[in-house]
C-alpha positions in Angstrom: 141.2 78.5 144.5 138.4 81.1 144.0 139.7 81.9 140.5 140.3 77.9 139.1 136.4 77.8 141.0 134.9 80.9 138.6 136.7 79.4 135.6 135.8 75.8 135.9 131.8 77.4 136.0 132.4 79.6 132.9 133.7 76.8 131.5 130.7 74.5 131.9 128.5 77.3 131.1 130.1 78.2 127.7 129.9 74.6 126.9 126.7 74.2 127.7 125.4 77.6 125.5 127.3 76.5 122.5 125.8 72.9 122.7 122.3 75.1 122.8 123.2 76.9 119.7 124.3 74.1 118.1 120.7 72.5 118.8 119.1 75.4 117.4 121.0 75.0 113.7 119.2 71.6 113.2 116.5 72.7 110.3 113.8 70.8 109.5 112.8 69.1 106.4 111.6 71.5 103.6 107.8 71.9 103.3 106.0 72.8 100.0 105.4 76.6 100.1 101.8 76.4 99.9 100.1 73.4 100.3 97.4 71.9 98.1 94.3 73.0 100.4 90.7 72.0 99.7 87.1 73.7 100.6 85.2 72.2 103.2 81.9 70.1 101.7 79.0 72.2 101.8 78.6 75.5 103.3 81.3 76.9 105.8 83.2 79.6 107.0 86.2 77.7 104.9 88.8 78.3 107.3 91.7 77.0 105.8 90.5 78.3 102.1 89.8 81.9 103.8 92.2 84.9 104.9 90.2 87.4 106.1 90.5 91.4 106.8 87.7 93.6 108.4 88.3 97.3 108.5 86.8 101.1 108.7 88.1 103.3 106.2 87.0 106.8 104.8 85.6 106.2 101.2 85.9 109.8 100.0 84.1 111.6 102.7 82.4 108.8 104.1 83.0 106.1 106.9 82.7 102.8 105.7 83.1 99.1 107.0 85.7 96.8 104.6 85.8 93.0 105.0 88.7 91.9 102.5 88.8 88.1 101.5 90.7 86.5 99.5 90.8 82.5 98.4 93.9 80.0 99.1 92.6 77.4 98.0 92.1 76.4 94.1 88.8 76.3 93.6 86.2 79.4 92.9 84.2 80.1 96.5 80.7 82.2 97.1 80.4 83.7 100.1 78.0 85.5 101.7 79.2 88.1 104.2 77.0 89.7 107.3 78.3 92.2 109.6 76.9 94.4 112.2 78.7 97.5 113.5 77.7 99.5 116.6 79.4 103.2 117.4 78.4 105.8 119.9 76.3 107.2 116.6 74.1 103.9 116.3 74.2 100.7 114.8 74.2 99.5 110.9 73.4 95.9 109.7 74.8 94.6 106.1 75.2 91.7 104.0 76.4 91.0 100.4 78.2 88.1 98.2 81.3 87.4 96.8 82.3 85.2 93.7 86.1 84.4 94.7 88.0 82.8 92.2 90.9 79.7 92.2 94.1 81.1 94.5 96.1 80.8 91.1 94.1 83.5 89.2 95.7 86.0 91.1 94.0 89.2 91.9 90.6 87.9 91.0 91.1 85.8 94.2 90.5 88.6 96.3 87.1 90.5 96.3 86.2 93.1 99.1 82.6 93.6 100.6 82.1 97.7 101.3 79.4 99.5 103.5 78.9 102.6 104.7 78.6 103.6 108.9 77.6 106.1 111.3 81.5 106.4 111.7 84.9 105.2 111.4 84.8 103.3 114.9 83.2 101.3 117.0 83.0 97.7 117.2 82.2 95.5 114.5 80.9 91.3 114.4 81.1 90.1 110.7 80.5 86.0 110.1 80.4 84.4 106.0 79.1 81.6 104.9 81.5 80.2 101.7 81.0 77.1 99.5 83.0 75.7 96.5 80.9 76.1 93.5 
């Protein structure tokens, strides 16, 4: 009796996994790739327009601070960048502006602002402020 016991529970088991799997093969409808997004009205951090990448780097023998954005959205964004790093050497304060074009132009979509600090760590705060022009 033990053994028809242990196979009647495998049993149920295995048809209860592969009723799991089969659940997990439904796909759902196909979604464009990429969206048609639009800025935000006014001026914004532009979230959904926005990918954003802040860094340290060496810049030959330098440290230096990189925030890398780049546009998703279709229409050419400004946007001033601030950041404030502080490292066991001090702290350094910076802020520039970047003329990002449409998504579709490519490499022109993406535009880096550079500055130097005391060194390559530390902890960084950055913030931008990006309208559609």
């Amino acid at each position: 009796m033990p053994n028809v016991r242990f196979a009647s529970v495998a049993l149920i088991l295995f048809a209860c996994l592969t009723g799991a799997a089969s659940a997990q093969t439904v796909t759902a409808p196909a979604q464009p790739e990429h969206p048609t997004l639009k800025p935000d009205p006014g001026t914004t951090g532009q979230i959904n327009c926005i990918s954003e990448e802040d860094t340290f780097a060496r810049i030959g023998t330098k440290p230096a601070f990189v925030i890398k954005l780049e546009n998703k959205c279709q229409q050419r964004l400004t946007c001033r960048v601030y950041a404030y790093v502080t490292s066991a050497k001090g702290a350094t304060l910076g802020h520039g502006t970047l003329v990002l074009a449409a998504a579709s132009k490519g490499g022109a979509a993406k535009k880096s602002f550079t500055m130097r600090v005391k060194m390559t760590d530390g902890n960084s705060q950055s913030t931008r402020e990006c309208r559609a022009i």
